[in-house]
N, C-alpha and C positions, 0 to 999 in steps of 0.2 A: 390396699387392694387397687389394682390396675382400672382402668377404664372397659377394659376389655371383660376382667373379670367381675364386674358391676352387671354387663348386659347378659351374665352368662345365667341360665336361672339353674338355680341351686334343689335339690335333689333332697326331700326330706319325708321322712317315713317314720308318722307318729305310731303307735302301738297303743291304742286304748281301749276297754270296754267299754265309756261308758258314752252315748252318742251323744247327751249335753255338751260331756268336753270335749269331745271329739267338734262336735260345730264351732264351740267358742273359740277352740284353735286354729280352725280353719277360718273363722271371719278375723282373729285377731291377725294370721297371716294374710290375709288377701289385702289387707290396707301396707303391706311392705312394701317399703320403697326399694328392694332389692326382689327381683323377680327367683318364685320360687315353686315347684312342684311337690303338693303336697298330697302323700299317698296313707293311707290308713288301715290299718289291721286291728283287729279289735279281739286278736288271743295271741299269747305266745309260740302256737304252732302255724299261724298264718306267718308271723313277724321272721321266722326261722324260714319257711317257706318263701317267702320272699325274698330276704338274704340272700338263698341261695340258688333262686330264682327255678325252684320246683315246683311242677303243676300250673296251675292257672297262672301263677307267677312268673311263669319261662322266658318272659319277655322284660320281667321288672326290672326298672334304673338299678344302679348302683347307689344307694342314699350317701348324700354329704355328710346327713345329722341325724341322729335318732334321738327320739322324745321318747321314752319310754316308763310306762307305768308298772309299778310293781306288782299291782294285784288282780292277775290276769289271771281266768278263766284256760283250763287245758294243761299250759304249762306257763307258768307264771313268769312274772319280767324278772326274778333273780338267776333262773336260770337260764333263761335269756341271755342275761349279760354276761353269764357265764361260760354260756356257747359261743357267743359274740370275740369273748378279749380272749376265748383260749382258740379262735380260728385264723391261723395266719393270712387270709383274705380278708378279714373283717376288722380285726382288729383295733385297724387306725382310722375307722367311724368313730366320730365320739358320740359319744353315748349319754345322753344329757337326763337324769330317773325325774320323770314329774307326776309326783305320788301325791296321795292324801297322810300317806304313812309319815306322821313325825317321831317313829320307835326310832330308836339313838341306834338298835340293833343294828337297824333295814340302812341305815346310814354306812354305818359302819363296815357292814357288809358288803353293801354298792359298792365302796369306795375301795375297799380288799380287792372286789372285783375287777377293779380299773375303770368303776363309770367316769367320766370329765369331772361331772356336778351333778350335785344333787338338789330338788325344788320341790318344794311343799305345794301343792296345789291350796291357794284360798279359795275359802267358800263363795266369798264376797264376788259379784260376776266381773265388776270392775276391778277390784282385782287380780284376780284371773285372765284378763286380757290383757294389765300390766305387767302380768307375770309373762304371759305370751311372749307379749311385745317386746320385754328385756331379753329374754332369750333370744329372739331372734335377731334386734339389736346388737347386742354382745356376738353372737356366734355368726352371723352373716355381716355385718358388718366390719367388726372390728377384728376376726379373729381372722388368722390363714388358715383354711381347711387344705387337706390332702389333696391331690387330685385324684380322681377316678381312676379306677384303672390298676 
């Protein structure tokens, strides 16, 4: 990653209901050393609303990275990431599933689906913010993301 693309901040729209995790990911993100905007929907028809940047959304970034939970309220994150990898604008987000769900199923399926990875959320809170932090680690630091656009 460039020097240039270090100062650029990066574009990231988690998708969760539940506001515990939703805060623990926002504070595990705000100590990154890679500057990053961190936008939050908390049901499957906001997170598509957004995407596609309808309604209150009209103005939303284009996300680098989606953090998404599987067990969402309205319309849930498998179909999510189903609308996501079958939309040729959306596609090449990856799509990173950070669930409670350890079914082999919900794995198995994400990954049919074309999620990146998939991550078990721990209970543990320290954990949980390790898990953050390697995500964002691994995926803003050390990966090439797409560019926008």
């Amino acid at each position: 990653m460039t020097e240039h693309d270090r100062l650029k901040s990066i574009e990231i729209l988690l998708v969760e209901d539940n506001p515990g995790d939703a805060c623990l990911a926002r504070e595990a993100l705000e100590e990154s050393k890679i500057s990053n905007q961190l936008h939050i929907v908390e049901d499957g028809e906001e997170a598509l609303a957004f995407l596609r940047q309808q309604g209150r959304f009209s103005t939303a970034p284009r996300p680098d990275l989606i953090l998404l939970d599987l067990n969402l309220p309205k319309i849930d994150g498998r179909q999510v990431l189903a609308e996501i990898k079958s939309d040729d604008d959306l596609k090449r987000i990856p799509v990173v599933i950070l669930t409670t769900s350890r079914s082999e199923e919900d794995v198995l399926k994400s990954y049919n689906l074309h999620a990146n990875c998939y991550v078990t959320k721990p209970i543990d809170l320290n954990q949980f913010l390790r898990v953050v932090r390697s995500i964002e680690d691994f995926w803003l630091s050390i990966v090439v993301l797409p560019k926008r656009g």
